[in-house]
Residue, then its C-alpha position, 0 to 999 in steps of 0.5 A: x181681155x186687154x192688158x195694161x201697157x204701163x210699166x210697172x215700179x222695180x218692186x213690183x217687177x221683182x215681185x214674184x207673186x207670193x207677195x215677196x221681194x228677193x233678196x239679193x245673195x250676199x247683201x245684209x241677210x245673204x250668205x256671201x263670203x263677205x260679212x255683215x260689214x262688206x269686209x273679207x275676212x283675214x282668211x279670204x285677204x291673206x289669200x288675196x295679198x299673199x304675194x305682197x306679204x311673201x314680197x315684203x317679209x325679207x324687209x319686215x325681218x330685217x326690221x324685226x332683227x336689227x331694230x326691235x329685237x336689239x330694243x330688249x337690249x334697253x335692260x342694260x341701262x338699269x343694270x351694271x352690265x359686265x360684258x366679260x362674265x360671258x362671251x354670251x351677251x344675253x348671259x352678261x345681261x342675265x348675270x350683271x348686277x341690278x342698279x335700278x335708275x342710278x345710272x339716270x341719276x348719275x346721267x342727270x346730275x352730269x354737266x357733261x350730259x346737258x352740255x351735249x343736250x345744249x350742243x344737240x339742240x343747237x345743231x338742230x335748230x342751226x340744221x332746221x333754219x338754214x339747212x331745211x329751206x335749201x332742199x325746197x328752194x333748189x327743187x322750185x329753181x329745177x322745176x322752173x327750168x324749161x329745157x330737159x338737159x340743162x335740168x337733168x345737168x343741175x340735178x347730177x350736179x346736186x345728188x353727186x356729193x351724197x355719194x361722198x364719204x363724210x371723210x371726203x367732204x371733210x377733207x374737202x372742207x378743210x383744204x379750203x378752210x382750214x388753216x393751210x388751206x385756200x382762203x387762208x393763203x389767198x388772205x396771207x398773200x394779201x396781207x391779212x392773217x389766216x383762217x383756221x375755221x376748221x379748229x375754231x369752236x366758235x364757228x364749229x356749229x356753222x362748219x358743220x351745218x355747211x358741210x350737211x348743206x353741201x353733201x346732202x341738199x342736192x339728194x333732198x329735192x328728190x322728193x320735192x321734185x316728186x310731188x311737183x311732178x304731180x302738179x297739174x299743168x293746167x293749174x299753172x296755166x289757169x293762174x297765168x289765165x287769171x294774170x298771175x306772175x311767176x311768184x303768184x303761181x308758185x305761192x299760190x300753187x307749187x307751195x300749196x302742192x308741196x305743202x303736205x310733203x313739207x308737214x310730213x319731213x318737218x315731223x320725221x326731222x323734229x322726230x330725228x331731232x336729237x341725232x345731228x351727224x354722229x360720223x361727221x362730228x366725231x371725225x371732227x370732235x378732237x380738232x375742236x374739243x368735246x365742249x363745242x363738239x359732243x352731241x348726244x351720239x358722241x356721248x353715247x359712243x365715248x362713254x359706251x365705246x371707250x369707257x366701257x361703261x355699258x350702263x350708264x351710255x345705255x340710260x343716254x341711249x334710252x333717253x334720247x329714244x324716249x325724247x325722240x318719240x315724244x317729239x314725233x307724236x308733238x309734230x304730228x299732232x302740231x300736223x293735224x291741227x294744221x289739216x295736214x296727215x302727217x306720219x299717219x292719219x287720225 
């Protein structure tokens, strides 16, 4: 009896004569360590990240520590905190009067208060025009530039001024703009009056967005020049194919691949937008005056550090946090409408 050569369907050879088709160990009805879903189970993933976790506790406990445990400290914002009935702070708080939201009464009905919410906001929208761009725009002159050395020259030259000290930077800036300084005796020479940019509170929004500018543009095309690196060249060399320009291929590929990185800082600098340089404008509050000069920061510090009035700098704090957090889900919502991830994904 002759058999027959035609090959049998993948059911029928898994067929093992009972009628009945095996079924997998580990699929929808086997016994596998992996559930119905296909996920480990926080057991099996724990084992499996370990090491990562061991690697990354150090910094989760710093985190922890230095800035969410100090978030229970937002309680003394309703509280006439007395630091001197204790030399435990904890006891302080515990001990110290119950005063509700008077201090955010007091802190809405203070001119002082709006002045530094008018200074702040002004800083940041000076920093987030004239300031921002800058970092995009050196990163796209870096990358265009053909030889390594003459790069990687141009690239020390940029980071070198983070590493000064805001003391440094305002030093330098006063010795060319100050009312003894360069500009002042070049115009002197030439029978002009001198300068004193550096006291004027007129143009102390400008001074200090300047300074920011020159210390810290050349350290914010790192991460620019990151994403350009990802860049395949063979868009570039597609696009000249096509016939487009220098100004073509940058519109319509570099931008494009530096647009996610641009929505992800715009969210974290809107987020960050109520702090504008607390070191670098209290160093220069006197020369000018708190009128033009305090900012939020600087509010906090002189009434929490100088008046002792604990209560009423920890109510400014916690507002100015609370802002702050409300601008961050604003711009990462603004983001996502965009098509862009943001901070994080929906």
């Amino acid at each position: 009896m002759s058999h027959s050569t035609v090959p049998r369907s993948r059911a029928e050879a898994d067929d093992d004569g009972t009628g009945k088709t095996p079924v997998a160990s580990g699929g929808a009805t086997g016994t596998g360590k992996k559930g119905n879903t296909g996920k480990l189970s926080l057991r099996l993933r724990f084992r499996r990240d370990r090491a990562l976790i061991l690697m990354t506790l150090p910094a989760v406990l710093l985190l922890l520590v230095f800035n969410y445990l100090p978030i229970l400290g937002n309680i003394v914002a309703f509280q006439d905190y007395d630091p001197y009935v204790s030399d435990n702070g904890i006891v302080s708080m515990l001990h110290s009067a119950w005063v509700g939201i008077e201090n955010f009464q007091q802190i809405f009905a203070d001119s002082a208060f709006w002045n530094a919410v008018k200074n702040t906001l002004v800083l940041f929208f000076l920093q987030l025009v004239l300031f921002f761009p800058i970092p995009i725009a050196l990163a796209l002159l870096i990358n265009s530039v053909v030889r390594p050395r003459v790069r990687a020259l141009a690239q020390a030259v940029l980071y070198l001024p983070h590493f000064f000290s805001w003391v440094l930077v305002i030093s330098v800036f006063q010795q060319i703009f100050g009312g003894a300084g360069l500009l002042s005796q070049l115009l002197r020479q030439h029978g002009y009056d001198g300068l004193d940019i550096m006291t004027d509170p007129s143009t102390f929004k400008f001074l200090v967005t300047a300074e920011g500018v020159w210390k810290d543009a050349g350290w914010g095309i790192i991460v620019f020049l990151a994403a350009l690196a990802s860049v395949s060249p063979d868009l570039y060399e597609a696009a000249a194919m096509d016939g487009a320009g220098r100004w073509r291929r940058i519109w319509h590929v570099t931008l494009p691949a530096l647009r996610p990185v641009i929505a992800l800082l715009l969210v974290l600098r809107v987020g960050d937008a109520l702090t504008v340089g607390f070191e670098q404008i209290l160093l220069q509050r006197d020369a000018v005056g708190p009128g033009a000069s305090e900012v939020l920061d600087t509010f906090v510090w002189w009434n929490g550090v100088r008046n002792q009035d604990f209560g009423y700098a920890a109510a400014a704090g916690l507002i100015k946090g609370v802002v702050s957090l409300g601008l961050v889900l604003a711009a990462n919502k603004v983001a996502h409408l965009m098509g862009e991830q943001g901070v994080y994904k929906k």
